[in-house]
N, CA, C and O of each residue as an XYZ file, in Angstrom:
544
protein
N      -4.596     15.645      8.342
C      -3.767     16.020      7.207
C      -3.087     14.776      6.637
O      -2.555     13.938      7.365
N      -3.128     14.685      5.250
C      -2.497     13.262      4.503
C      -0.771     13.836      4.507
O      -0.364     14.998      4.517
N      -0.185     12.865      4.499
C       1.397     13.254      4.083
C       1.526     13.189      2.563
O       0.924     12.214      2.113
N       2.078     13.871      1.718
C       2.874     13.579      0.186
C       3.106     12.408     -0.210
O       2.821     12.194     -1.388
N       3.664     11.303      0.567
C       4.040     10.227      0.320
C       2.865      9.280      0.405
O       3.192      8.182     -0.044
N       1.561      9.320      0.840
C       1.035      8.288      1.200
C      -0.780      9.016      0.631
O      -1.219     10.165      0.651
N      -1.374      7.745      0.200
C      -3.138      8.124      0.081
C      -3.518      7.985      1.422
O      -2.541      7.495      1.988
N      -4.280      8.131      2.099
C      -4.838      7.666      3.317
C      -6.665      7.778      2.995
O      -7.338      8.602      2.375
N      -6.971      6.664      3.667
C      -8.421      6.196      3.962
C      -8.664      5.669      5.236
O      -7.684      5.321      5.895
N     -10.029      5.519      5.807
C      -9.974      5.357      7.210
C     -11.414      4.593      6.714
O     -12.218      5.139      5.958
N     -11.579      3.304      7.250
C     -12.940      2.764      6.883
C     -13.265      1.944      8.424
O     -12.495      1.559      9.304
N     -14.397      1.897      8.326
C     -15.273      1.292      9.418
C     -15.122     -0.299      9.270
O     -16.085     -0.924      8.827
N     -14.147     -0.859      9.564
C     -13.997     -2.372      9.906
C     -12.957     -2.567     10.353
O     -12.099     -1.685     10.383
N     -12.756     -3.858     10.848
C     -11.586     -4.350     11.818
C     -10.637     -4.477     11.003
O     -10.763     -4.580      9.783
N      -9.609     -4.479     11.626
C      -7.962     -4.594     10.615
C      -8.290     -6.012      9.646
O      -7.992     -6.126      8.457
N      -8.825     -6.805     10.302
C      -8.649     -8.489      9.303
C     -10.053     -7.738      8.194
O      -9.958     -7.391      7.017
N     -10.700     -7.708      8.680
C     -11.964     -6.775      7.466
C     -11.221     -6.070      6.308
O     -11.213     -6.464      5.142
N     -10.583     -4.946      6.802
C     -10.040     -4.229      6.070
C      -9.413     -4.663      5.243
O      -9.658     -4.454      4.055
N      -8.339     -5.457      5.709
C      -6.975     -5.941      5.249
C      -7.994     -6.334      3.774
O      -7.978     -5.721      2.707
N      -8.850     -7.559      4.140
C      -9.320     -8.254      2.862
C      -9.770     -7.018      1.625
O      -9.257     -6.708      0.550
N     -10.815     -6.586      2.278
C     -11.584     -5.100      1.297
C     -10.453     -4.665      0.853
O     -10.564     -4.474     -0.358
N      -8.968     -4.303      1.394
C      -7.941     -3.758      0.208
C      -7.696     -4.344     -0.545
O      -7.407     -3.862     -1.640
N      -7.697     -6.172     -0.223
C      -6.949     -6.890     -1.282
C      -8.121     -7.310     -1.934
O      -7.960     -8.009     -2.934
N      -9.218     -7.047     -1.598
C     -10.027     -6.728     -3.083
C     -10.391     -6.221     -4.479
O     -10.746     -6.568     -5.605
N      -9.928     -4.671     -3.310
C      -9.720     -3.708     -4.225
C      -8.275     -3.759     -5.461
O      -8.302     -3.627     -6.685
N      -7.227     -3.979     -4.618
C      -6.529     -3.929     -5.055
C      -6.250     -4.942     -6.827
O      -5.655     -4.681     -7.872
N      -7.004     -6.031     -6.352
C      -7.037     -7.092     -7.470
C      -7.631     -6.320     -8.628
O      -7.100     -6.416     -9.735
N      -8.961     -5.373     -8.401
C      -9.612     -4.634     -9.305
C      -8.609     -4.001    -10.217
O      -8.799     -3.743    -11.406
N      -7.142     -3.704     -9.288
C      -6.263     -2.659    -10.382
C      -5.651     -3.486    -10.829
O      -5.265     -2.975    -11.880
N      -5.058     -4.947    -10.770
C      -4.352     -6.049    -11.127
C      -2.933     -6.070    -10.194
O      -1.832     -6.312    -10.690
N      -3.189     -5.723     -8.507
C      -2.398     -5.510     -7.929
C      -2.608     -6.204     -6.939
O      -3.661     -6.834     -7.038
N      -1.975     -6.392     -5.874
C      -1.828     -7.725     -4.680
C      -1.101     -7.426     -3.517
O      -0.447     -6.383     -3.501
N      -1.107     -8.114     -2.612
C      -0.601     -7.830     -1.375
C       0.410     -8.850     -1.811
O      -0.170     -9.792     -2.350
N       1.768     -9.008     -1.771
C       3.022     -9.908     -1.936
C       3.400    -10.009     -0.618
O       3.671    -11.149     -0.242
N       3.504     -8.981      0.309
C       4.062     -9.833      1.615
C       3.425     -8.586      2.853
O       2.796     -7.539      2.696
N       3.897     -9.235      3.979
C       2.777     -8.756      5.285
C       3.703     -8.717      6.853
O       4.633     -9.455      7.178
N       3.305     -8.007      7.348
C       4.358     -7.792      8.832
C       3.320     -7.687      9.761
O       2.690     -6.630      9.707
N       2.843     -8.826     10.928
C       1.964     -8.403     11.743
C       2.591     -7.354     12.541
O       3.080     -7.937     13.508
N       2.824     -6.118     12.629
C       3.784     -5.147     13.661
C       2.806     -5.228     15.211
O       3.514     -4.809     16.127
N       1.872     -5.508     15.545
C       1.870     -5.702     16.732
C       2.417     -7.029     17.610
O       2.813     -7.144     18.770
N       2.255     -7.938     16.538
C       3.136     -9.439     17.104
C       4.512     -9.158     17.272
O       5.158     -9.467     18.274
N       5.072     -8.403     16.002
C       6.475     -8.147     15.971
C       6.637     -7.673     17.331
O       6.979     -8.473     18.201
N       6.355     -6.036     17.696
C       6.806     -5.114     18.667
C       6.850     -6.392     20.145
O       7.765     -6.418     20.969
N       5.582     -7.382     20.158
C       5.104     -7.811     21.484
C       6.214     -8.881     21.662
O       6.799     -9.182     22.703
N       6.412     -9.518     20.097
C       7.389    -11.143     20.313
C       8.935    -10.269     20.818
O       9.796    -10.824     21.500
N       9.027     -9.031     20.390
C      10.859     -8.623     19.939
C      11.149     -7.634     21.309
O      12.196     -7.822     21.928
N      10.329     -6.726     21.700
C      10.398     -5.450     22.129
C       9.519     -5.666     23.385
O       9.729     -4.862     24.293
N       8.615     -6.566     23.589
C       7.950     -6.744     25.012
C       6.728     -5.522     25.006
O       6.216     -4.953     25.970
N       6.471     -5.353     23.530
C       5.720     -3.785     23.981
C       3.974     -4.240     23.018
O       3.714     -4.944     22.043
N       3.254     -3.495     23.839
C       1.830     -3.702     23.696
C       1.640     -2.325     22.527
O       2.365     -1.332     22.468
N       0.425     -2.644     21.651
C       0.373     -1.597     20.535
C      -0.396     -2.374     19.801
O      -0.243     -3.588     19.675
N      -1.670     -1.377     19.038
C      -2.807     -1.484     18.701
C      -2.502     -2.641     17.798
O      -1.371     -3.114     17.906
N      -3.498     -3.291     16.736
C      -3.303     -4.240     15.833
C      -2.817     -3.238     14.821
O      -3.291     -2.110     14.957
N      -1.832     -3.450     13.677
C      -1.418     -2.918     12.976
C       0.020     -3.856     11.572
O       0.920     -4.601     11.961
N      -0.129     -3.626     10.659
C       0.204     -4.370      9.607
C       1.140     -3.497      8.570
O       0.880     -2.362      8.171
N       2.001     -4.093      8.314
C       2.412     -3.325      7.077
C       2.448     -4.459      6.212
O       2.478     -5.640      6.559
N       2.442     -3.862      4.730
C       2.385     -4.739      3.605
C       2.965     -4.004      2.229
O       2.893     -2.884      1.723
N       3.644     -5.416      1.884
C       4.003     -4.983      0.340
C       3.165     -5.028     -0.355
O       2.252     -5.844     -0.222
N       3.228     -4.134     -1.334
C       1.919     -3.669     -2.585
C       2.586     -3.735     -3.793
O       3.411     -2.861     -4.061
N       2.365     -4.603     -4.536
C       2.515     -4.917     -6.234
C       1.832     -4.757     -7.282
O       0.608     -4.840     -7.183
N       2.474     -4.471     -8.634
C       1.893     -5.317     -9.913
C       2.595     -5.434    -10.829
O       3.268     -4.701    -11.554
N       2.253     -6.987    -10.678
C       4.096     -7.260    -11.438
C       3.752     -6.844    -13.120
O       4.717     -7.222    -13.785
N       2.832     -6.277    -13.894
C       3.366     -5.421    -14.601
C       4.180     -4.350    -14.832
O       5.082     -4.057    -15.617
N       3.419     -3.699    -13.638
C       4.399     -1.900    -13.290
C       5.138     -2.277    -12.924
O       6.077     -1.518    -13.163
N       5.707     -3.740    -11.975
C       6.888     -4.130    -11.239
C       8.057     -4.228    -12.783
O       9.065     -3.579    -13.065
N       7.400     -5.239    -13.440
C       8.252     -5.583    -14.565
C       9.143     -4.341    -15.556
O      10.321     -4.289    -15.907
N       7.650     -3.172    -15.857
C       7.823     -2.102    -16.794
C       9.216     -1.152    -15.802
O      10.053     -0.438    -16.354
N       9.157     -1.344    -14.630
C      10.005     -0.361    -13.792
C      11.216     -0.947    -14.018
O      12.044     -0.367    -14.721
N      11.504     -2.285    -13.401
C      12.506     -2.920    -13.177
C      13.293     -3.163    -15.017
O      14.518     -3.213    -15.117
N      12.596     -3.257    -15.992
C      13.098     -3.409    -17.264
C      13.786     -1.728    -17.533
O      14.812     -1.681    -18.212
N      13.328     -0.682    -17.109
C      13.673      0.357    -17.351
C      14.975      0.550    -16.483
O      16.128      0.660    -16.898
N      14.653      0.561    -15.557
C      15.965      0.771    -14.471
C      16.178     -0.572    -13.438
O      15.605     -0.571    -12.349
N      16.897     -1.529    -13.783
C      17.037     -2.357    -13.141
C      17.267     -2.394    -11.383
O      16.637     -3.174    -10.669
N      18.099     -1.582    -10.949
C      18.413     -1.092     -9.865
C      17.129     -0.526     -8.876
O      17.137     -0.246     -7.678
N      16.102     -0.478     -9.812
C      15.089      0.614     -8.818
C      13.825     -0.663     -7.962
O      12.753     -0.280     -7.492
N      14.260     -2.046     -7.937
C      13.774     -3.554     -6.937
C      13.922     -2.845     -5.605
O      13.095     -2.975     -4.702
N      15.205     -1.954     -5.501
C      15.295     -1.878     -4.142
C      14.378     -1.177     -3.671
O      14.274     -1.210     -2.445
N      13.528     -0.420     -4.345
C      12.189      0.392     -3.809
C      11.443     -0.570     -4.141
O      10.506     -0.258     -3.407
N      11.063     -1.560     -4.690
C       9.525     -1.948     -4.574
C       9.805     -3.394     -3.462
O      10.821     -3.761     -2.872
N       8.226     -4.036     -3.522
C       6.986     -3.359     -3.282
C       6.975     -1.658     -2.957
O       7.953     -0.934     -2.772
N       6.014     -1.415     -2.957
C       5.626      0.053     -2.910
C       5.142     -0.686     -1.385
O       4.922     -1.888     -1.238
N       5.051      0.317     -0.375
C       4.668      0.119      1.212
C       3.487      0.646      1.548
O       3.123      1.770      1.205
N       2.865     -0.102      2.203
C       1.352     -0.135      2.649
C       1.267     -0.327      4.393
O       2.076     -1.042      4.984
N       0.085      0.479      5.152
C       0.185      0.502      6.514
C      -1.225      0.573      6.454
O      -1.962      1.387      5.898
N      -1.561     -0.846      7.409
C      -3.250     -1.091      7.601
C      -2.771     -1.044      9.302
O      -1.961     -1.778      9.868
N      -3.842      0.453     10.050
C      -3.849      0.250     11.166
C      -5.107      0.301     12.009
O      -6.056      1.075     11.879
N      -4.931     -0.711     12.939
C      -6.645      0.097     13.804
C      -6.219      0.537     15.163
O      -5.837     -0.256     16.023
N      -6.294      1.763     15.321
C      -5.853      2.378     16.361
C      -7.077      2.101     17.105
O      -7.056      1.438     18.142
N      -8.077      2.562     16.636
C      -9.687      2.582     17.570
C     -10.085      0.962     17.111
O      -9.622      0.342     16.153
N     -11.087      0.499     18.110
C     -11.518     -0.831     17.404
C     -12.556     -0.156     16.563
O     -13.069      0.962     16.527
N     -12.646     -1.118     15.995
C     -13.200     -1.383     14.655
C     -13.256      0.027     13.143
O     -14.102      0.246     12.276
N     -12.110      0.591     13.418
C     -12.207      1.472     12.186
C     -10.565      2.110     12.224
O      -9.950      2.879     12.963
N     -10.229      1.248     10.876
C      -8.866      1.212     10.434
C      -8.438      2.474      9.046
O      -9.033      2.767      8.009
N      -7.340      2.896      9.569
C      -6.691      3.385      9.193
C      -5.721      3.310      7.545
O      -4.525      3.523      7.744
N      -5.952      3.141      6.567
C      -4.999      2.557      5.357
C      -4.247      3.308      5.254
O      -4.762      4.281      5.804
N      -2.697      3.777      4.694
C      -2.019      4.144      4.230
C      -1.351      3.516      3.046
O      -0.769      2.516      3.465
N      -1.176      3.647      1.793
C      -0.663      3.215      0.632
C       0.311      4.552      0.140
O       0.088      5.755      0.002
N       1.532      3.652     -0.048
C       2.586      5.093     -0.415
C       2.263      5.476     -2.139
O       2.051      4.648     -3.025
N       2.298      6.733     -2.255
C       2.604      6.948     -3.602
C       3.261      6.616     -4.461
O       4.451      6.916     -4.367
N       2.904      6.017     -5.418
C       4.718      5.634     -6.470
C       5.337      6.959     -6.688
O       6.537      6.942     -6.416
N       4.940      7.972     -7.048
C       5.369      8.561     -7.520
C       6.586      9.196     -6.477
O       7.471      9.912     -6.946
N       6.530      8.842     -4.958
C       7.785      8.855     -4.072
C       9.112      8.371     -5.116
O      10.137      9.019     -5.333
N       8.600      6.564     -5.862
C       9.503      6.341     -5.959
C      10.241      6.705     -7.660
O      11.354      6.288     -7.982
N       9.487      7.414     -8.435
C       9.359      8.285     -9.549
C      10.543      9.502     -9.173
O      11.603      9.791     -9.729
N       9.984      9.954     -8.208
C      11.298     11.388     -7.394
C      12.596     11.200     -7.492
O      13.414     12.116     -7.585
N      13.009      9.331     -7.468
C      14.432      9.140     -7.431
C      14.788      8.680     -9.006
O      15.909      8.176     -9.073
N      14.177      8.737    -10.105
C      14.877      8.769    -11.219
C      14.540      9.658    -12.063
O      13.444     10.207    -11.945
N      15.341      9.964    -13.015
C      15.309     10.600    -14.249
C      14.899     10.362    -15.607
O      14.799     11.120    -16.571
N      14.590      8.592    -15.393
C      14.026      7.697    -16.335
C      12.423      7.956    -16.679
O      11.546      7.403    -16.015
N      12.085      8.976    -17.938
C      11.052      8.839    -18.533
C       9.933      7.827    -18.518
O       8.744      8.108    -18.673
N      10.649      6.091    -18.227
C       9.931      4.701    -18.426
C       9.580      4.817    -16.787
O       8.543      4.575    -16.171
N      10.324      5.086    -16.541
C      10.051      5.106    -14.728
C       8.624      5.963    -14.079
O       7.605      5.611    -13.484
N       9.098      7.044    -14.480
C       7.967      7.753    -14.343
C       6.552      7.868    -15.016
O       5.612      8.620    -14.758
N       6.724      6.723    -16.117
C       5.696      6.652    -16.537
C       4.774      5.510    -15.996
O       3.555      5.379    -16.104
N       5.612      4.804    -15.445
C       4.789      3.104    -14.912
C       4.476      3.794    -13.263
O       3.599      3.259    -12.584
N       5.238      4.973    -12.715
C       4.879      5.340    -11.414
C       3.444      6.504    -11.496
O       2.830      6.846    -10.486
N       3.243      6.789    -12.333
C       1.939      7.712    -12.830
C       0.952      6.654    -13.169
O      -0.172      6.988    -12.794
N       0.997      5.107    -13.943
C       0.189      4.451    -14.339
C      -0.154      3.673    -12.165
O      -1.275      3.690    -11.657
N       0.442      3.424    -11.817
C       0.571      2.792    -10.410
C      -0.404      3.439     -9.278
O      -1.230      3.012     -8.471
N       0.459      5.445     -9.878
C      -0.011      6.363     -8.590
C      -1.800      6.304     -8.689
O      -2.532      6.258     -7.700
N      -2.271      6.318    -10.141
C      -3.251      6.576    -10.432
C      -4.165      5.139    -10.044
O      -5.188      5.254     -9.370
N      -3.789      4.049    -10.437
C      -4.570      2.670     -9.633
C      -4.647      2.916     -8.383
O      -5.718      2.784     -7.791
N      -3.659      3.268     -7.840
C      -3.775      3.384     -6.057
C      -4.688      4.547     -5.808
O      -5.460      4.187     -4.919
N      -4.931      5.644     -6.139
C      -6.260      6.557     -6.011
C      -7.442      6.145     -6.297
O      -8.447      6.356     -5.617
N      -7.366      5.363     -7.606
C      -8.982      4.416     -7.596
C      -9.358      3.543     -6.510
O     -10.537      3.336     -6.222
N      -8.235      2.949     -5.809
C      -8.523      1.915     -5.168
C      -9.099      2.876     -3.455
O     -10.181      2.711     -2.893
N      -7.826      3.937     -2.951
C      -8.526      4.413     -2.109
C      -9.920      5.508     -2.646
O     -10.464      5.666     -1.553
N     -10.476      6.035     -3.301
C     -11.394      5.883     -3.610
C     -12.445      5.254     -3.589
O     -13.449      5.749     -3.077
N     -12.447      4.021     -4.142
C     -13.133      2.759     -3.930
C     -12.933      2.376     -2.652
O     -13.919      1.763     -2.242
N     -11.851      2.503     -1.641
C     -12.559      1.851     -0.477
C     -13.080      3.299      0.549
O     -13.164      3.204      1.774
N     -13.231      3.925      0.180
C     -13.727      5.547      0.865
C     -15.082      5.087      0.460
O     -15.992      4.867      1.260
N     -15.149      4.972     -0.659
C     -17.159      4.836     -0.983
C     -17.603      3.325     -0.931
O     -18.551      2.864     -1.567
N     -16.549      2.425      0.154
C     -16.890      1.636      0.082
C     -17.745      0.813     -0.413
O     -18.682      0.290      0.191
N     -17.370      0.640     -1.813
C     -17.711      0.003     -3.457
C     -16.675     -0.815     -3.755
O     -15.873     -0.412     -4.598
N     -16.502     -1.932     -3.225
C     -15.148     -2.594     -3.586
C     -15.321     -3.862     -4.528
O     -14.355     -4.338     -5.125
N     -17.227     -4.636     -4.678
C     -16.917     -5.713     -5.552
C     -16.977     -5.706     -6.716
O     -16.679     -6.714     -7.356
């Protein structure tokens, strides 16, 4: 079962595989990975604790970034939009990409919700595209 908040895809390659094939895809929508959390280094360097390879990442485009932030200045504190590349099993990872439209829910701004509908909809092409793994 997918959650509300998030697309989910599950593709047949290793987390470093994957990782790239998103930020492939992602370029296709004019969007990018801006920043990255190895969470299994984290948990192992901080917490002493063992746990599959797993990543979170910020997800951009500094158009929709721009069109949001010009509308409601205040609404930076939600973006990046949040992304979770995991491989629980070897070699077949897990994606999660949150919906904008999560972050659409917290305003009332017409401009807002319109750059989070232009966003939600790139991020469905993209998991799409990496489901039929068609990414160049």
């Amino acid at each position: 079962m997918n959650p509300h908040y998030a697309f989910i895809v599950e593709i047949d390659q290793s987390i470093a595989a994957a990782t790239e094939t998103l930020r492939t895809a992602l370029v296709r929508e004019q969007m990018g990975i801006v920043s990255e959390v190895d969470v299994q280094a984290t948990l192992k360097n901080r917490l002493g604790l063992d746990s599959h390879p797993q990543r979170l990442l910020g997800i951009c485009s500094p158009g929709i970034a721009h069109a949001l932030m010009a509308a409601e200045p205040d609404i930076g504190a939600l973006l990046p939009c949040g992304a979770s590349v995991a491989e629980a099993v070897a070699g077949r990872t897990r994606i999660a990409l949150q919906d904008p439209l999560v972050i659409a829910a917290q305003s009332q701004n017409p401009q807002v919700h319109e750059a989070c509908e232009r966003a939600s909809a790139a991020l469905r092409r993209v998991v799409d595209r990496l489901g039929q793994a068609v990414v160049a």
